[in-house]
C-alpha positions as CSV (number, residue, x, y, z in Angstrom):
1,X,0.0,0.0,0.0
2,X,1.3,3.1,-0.8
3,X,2.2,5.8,1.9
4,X,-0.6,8.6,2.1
5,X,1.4,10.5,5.0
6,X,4.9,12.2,5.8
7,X,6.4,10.3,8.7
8,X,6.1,13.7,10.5
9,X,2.2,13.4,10.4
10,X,2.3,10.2,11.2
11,X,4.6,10.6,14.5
12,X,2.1,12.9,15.5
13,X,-0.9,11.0,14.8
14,X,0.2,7.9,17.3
15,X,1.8,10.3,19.8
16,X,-0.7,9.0,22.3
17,X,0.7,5.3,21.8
18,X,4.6,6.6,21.7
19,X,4.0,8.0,24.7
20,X,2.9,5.1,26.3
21,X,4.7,2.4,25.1
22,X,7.7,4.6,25.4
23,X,6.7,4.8,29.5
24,X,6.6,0.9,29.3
25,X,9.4,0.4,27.1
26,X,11.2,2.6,30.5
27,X,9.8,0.5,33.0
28,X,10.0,-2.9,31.5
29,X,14.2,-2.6,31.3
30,X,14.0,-2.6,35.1
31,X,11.2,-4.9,36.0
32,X,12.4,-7.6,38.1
33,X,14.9,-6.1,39.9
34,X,15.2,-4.9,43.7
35,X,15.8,-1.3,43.0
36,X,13.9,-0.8,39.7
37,X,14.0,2.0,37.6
38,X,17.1,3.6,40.0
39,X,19.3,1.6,38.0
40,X,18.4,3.7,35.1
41,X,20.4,6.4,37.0
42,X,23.1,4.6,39.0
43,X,25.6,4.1,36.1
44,X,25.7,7.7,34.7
45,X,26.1,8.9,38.6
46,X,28.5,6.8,38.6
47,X,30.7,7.7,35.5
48,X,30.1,11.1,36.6
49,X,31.9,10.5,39.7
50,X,34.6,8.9,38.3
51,X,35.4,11.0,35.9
52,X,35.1,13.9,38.2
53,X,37.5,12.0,40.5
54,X,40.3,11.4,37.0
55,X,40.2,15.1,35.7
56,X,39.4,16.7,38.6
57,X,42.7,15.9,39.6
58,X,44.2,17.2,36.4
59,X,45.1,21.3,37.1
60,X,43.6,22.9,33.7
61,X,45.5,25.6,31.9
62,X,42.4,28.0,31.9
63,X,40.7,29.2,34.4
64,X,36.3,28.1,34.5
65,X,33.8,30.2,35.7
66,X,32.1,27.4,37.7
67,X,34.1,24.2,39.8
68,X,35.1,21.4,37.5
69,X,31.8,19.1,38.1
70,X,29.4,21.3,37.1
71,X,31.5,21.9,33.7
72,X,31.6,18.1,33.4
73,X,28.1,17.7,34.0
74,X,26.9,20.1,31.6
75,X,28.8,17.7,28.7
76,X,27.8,14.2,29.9
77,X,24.1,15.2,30.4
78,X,23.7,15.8,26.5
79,X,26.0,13.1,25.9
80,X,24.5,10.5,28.1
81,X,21.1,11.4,26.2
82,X,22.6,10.6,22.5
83,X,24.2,7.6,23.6
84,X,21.3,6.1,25.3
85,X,18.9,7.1,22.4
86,X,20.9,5.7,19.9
87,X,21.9,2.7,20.8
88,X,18.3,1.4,22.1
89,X,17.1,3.2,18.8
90,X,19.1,1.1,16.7
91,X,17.9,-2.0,18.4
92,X,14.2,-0.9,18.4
93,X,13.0,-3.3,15.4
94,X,15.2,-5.9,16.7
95,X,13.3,-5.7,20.0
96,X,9.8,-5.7,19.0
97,X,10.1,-7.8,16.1
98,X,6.7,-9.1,17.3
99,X,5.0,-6.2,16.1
100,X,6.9,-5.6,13.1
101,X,5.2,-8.5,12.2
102,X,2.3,-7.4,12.6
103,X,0.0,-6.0,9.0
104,X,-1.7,-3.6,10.8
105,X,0.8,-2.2,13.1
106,X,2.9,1.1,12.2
107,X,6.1,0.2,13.0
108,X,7.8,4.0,12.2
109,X,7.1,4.7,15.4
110,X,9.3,2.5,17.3
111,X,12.3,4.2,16.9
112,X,10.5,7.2,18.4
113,X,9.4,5.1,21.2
114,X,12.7,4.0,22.5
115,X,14.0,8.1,21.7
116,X,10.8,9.0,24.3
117,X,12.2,6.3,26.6
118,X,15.4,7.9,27.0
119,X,14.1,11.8,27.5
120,X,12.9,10.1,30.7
121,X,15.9,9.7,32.0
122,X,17.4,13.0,30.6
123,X,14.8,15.2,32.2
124,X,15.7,13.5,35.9
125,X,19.5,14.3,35.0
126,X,18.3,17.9,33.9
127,X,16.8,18.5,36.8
128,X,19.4,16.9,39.3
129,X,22.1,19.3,37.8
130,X,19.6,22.3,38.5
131,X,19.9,21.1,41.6
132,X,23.4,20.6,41.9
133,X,24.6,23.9,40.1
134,X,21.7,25.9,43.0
135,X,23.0,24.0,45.7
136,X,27.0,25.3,44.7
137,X,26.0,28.8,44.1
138,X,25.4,28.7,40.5
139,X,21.7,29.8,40.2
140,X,19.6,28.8,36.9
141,X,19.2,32.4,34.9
142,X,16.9,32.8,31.7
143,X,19.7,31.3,29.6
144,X,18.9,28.4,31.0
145,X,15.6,27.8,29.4
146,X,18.0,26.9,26.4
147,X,18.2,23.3,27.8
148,X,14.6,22.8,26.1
149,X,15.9,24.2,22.8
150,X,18.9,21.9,23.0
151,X,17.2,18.9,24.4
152,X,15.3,19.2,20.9
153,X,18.2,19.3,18.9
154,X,19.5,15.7,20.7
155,X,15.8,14.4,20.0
156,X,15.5,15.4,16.4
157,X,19.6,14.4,15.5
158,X,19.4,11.4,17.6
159,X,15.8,10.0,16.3
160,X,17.1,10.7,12.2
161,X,20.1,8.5,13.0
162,X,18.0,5.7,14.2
163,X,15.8,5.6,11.4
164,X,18.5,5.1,9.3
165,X,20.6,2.5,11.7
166,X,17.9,1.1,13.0
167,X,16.6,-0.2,9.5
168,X,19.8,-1.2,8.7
169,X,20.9,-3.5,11.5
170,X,17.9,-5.3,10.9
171,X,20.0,-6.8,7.8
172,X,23.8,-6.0,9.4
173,X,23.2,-7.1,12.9
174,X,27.3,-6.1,13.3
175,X,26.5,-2.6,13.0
176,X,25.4,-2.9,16.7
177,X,29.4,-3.1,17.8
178,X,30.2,-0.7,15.3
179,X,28.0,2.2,16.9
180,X,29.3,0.6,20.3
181,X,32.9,1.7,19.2
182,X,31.8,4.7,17.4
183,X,30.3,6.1,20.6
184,X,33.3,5.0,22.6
185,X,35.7,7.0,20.5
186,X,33.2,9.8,20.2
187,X,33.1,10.5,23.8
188,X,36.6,11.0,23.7
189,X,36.4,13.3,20.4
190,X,33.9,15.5,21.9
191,X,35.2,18.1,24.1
192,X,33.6,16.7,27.3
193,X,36.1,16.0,29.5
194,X,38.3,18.1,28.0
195,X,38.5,22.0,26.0
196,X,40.1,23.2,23.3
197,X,41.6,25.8,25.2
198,X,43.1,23.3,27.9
199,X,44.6,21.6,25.4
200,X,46.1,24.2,22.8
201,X,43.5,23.5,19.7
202,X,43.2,25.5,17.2
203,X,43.3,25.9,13.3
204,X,42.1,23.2,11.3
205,X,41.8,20.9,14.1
206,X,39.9,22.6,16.4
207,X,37.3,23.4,12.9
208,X,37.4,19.5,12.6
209,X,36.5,18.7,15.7
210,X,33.5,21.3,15.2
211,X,31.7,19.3,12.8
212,X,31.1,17.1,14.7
213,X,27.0,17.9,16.1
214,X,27.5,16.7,19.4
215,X,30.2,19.3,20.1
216,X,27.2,22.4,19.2
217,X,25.1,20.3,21.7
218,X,27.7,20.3,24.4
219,X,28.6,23.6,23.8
220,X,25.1,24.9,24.2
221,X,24.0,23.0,27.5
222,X,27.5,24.6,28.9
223,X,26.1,28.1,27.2
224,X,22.8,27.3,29.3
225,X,24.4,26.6,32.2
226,X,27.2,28.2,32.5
227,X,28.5,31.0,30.1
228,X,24.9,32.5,29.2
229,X,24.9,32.5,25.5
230,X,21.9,32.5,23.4
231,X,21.8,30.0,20.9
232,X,21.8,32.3,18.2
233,X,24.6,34.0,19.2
234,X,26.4,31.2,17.5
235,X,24.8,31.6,13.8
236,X,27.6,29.1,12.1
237,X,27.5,26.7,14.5
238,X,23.8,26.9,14.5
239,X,23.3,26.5,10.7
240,X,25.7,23.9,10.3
241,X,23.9,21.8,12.8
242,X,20.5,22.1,11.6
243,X,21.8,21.3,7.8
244,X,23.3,18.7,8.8
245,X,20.4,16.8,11.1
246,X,18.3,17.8,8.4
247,X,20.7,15.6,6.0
248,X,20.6,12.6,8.6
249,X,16.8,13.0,9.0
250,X,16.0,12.7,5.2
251,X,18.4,10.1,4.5
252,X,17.4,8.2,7.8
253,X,13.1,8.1,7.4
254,X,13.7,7.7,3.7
255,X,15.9,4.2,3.8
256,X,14.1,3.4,6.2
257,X,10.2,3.7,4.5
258,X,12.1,2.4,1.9
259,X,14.0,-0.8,3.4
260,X,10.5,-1.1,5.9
261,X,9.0,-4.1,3.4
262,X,11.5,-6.5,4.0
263,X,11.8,-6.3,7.8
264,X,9.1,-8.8,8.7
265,X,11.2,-11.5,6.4
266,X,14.2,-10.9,7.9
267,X,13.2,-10.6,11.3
């Protein structure tokens, strides 16, 4: 049958049963266990707190505006979204292979659903570094009312990557390990733990290391947070980003409406 509506349209159409199955999809991962859904928050503490215990140790060459956690908090939040959105993304198909089975089901919104899933836990972290930044002295201002404009940039890069990898590893079930290592050396290409300034980047380097979208993200929750810039005091960065989700977003929803056929087979 031939498609009568824009995925867009669609998306909004079921937002109801995203919604809920994403709230299911979140409490499902955790059923079972003594402590429940805590556990969707006890590893990211806990990288936080190690990596606040590595670098904080490490004297940096240029002086912050704000004590070394709340910097490093300000880049894992947004990264800790992405990576947790994209991997379960990927895997979304794979997961509920049940109802891609299914004739009457629409399965272009699982993706979404597992995208949902993760804001969950974003929001909590969001709110815990409110929290965190009040409680040192560092009180939220109207820049940071940015997080929502930012949060949105995550949803909409992160959710056009999956359509395009989660389609894909439904045929190349090794491109699960690939985005494994991918995100492993991404964290470390991203200025997280680390700034250009600290250590001496510049030139063609430092523009290389611009492209990639995660770096405007991180910048702009630190903007939020902690330097007060408005988004669109940063009209490059901001155009460059937008072009290229956009890119990802056609490529991703178009491979996979086009690939969408063949899934029940396979799976």
């Amino acid at each position: 049958m031939k498609e009568t509506r824009s995925l867009p349209a669609e998306l909004f159409a079921g937002r109801t049963l995203i919604f809920q199955l994403a709230k299911n999809d979140f409490k499902k991962k955790y059923a079972g266990s003594y402590l429940g859904i805590v556990w969707a928050f006890v590893q990211p503490v806990v990288t936080v707190m190690v990596y606040w215990f590595v670098f904080g140790m490490i004297r940096s060459s240029s002086p912050r505006p704000v004590p070394f956690v709340l910097w490093l908090i300000a880049g894992l939040i947004p990264w800790f979204f992405f990576q947790d959105g994209l991997i379960n993304g990927t895997n979304a198909l794979l997961e509920y292979n049940y109802l891609v089975k299914k004739v009457v089901f629409r399965i272009d919104i699982l993706p979404m659903v597992k995208v949902v899933s993760a804001v969950f836990v974003h929001l909590f972290f969001i709110l815990v570094a409110l929290i965190l930044y009040t409680a040192m002295g560092c009180y939220p201002t109207v820049y940071t009312i940015q997080v929502i404009y930012y949060t949105f940039c995550i949803f909409v890069l992160v959710l056009g990557i999956t359509y395009m990898t989660s389609s894909v590893v439904v045929f190349f079930r090794d491109l699960t390990q690939v985005i494994n290592i991918a995100l492993q050396v991404g964290v470390w290409m991203t200025p997280i733990m680390w700034s250009m300034e600290d250590l001496g980047i510049t030139g063609i380097l430092a523009s290389i290391l611009k492209l990639n979208p995660m770096f405007y993200i991180v910048q702009g929750y630190r903007d939020a947070f902690i330097y007060k810039i408005w988004f669109w005091q940063r009209p490059g960065m901001t155009l460059y980003f937008w072009a290229f989700t956009l890119v990802f977003w056609l490529i991703g929803t178009r491979l996979f409406r086009k690939l969408k056929i063949h899934f029940a087979d396979v799976l």
